[in-house]
VMD Tcl script that draws the C-alpha trace (Angstrom):
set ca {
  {113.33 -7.28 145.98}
  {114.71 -3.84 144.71}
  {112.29 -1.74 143.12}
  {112.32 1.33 141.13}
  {110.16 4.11 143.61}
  {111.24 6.96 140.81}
  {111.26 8.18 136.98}
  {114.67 8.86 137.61}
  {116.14 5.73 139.07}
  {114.00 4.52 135.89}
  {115.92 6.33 133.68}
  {119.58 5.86 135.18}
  {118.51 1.80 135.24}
  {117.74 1.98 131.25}
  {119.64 4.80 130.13}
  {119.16 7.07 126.82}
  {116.10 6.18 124.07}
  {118.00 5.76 120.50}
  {116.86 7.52 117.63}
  {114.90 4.54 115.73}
  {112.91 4.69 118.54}
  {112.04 8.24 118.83}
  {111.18 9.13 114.86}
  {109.18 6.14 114.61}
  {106.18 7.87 116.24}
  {104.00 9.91 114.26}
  {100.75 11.17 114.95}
  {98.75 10.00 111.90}
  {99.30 6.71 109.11}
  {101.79 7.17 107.31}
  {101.83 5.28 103.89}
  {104.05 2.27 105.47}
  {101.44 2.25 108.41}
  {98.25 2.54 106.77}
  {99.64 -0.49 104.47}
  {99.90 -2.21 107.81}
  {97.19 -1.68 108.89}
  {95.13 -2.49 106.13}
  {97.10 -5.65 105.66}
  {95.84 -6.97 109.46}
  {93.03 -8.55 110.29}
  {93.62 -8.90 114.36}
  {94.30 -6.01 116.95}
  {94.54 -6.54 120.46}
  {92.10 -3.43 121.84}
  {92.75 -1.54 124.91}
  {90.82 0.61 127.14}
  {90.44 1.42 131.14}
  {87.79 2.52 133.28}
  {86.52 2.94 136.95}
  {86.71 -0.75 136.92}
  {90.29 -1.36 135.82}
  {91.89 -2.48 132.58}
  {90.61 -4.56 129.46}
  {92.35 -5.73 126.63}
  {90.08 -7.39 123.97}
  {90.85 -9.72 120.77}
  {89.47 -8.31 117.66}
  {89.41 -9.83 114.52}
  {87.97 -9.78 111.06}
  {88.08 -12.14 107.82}
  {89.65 -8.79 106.30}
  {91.10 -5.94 107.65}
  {90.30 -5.80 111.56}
  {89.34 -1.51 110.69}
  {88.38 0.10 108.26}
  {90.51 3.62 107.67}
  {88.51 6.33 107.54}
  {91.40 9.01 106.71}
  {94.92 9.09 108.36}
  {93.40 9.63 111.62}
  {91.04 8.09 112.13}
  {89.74 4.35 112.18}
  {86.54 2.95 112.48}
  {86.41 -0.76 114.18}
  {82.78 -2.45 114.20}
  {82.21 -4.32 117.09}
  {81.50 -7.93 115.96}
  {79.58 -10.64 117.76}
  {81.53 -11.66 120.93}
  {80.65 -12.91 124.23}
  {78.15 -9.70 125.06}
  {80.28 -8.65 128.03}
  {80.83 -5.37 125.93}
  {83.91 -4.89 128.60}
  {85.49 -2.42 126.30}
  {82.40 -0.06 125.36}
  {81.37 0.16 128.91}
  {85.12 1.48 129.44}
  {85.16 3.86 126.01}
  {81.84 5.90 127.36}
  {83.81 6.95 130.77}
  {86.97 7.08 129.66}
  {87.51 7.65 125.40}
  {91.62 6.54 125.92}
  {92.53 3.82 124.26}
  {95.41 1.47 122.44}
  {95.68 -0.91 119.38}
  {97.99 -3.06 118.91}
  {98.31 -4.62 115.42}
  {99.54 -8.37 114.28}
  {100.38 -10.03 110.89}
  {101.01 -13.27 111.26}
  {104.62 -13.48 109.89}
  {105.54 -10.54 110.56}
  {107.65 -10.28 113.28}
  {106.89 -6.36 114.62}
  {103.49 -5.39 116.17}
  {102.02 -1.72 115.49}
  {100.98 0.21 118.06}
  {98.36 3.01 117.90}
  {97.26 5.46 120.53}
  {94.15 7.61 120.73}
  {90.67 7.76 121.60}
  {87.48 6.51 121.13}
  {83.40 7.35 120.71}
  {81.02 4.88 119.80}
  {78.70 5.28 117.22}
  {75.20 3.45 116.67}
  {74.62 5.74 112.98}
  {72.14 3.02 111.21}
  {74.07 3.97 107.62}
  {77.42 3.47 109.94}
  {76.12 -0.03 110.98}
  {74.88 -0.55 107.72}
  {78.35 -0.38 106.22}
  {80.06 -3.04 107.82}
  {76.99 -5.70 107.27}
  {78.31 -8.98 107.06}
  {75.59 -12.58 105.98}
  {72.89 -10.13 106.87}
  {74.16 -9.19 110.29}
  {75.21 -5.56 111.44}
  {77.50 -4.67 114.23}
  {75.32 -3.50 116.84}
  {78.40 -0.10 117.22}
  {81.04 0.96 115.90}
  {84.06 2.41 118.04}
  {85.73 5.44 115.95}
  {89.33 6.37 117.16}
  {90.94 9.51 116.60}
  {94.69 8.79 116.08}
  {97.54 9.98 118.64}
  {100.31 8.73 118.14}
  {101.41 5.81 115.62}
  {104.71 3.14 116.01}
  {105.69 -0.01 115.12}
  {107.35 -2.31 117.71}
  {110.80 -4.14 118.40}
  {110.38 -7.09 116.95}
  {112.54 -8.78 119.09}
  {109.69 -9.80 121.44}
  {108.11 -12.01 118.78}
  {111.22 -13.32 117.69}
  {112.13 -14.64 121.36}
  {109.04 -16.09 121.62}
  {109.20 -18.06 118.13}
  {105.36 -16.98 117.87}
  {104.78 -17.40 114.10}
  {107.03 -20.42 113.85}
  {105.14 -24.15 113.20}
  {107.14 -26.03 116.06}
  {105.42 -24.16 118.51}
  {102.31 -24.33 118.10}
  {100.81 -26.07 121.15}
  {98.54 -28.93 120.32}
  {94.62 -28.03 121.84}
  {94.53 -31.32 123.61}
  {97.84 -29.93 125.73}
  {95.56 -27.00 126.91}
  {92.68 -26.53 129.38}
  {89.20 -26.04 127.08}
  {87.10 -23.26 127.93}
  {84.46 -26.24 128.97}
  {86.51 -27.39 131.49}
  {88.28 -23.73 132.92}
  {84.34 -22.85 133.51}
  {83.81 -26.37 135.39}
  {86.64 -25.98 137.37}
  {85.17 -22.79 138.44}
  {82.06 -23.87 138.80}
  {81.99 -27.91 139.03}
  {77.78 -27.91 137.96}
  {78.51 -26.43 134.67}
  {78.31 -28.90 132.07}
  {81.76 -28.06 130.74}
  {81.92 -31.07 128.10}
  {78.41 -30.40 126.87}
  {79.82 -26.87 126.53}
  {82.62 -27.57 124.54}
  {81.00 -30.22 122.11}
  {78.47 -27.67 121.59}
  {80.57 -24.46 120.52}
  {81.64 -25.14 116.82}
  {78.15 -25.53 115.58}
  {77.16 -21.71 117.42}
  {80.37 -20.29 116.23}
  {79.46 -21.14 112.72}
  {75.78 -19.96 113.23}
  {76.85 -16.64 115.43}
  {80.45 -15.36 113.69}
  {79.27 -12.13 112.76}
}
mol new
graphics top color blue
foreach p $ca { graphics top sphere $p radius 0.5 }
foreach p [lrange $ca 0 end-1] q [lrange $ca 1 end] { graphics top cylinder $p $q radius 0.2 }
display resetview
């Protein structure tokens, strides 16, 4: 294989950025992008540490953050699988991404920035949900703000019925964990998780 060893073989291989793509970026939300954001209720959440990478699913049964002012965001860490991946990264290193989805709409929005965490009781408080607080809340201070080319999620056909993939096609988590590990009871597992999602969602 040929690879690029150089930021300016990169540049001769992909030439000049265009201008959509340059005044796009912003360092705060804009009134288009805080409607965007308000309008999703799933980000994709990025962060890195000593470890390495994570990106995490976030969702919400509103929007995914709540907007604090135009830049900043507050994003309560919900219920999950306890692994708390992406806090342990935030406290050594505060970078991190966002990247926004609306199902339909066929560009992403990307935001930049960084990140404390915050265990203020009032903070907590706020985003109670059924009786159940977040046990933090990860505040970002904005960077930089952009929507993305929607041309990736228009190759892929991603919010088009045809494709969706029926769950019997695909490996369950039950069985990826038994494959792993052949004593784990993956079928037990699986019949198992709808009743403690519906008794753990928040």
């Amino acid at each position: 294989m040929n690879f690029i060893e150089s930021l300016e073989q990169l540049h001769e291989q992909y030439g000049d950025v265009g201008e959509a793509s340059l005044i796009k970026e912003i360092d705060h939300l804009s009134p288009a992008y805080r409607r965007i954001v308000e309008t999703s209720s799933f980000c994709a959440l990025s962060t890195c540490g000593p470890e390495g990478l994570d990106c995490s699913p976030r969702g919400d049964d509103g929007c995914v953050v709540r907007i604090e002012n135009d830049r900043t965001l507050l994003l309560p860490d919900r219920r999950g699988n306890n692994r708390i991946d992406s806090l342990r990264n935030i406290v050594r290193d505060p970078r991190v991404a966002l990247m926004f989805m609306i199902p339909g709409w066929n560009n992403v929005l990307r935001i930049n920035g960084t990140a404390r965490i915050s265990i203020e009781p009032d903070l907590l408080k706020s985003f109670e949900r059924d009786g159940k607080c977040p046990r933090s809340v990860i505040a970002i201070t904005i960077e930089t703000v952009y929507f993305q080319c929607a041309r990736a999620i228009m190759r892929a056909g991603l919010w088009q019925p045809d494709n969706q993939v029926p769950k019997a096609n695909l490996p369950s988590p039950g069985m990826i964990m038994q494959e792993i590990k052949s004593s784990f009871d993956g079928k037990t597992y699986d019949e198992d998780w709808p009743g403690r999602a519906a008794k753990s969602m928040w």
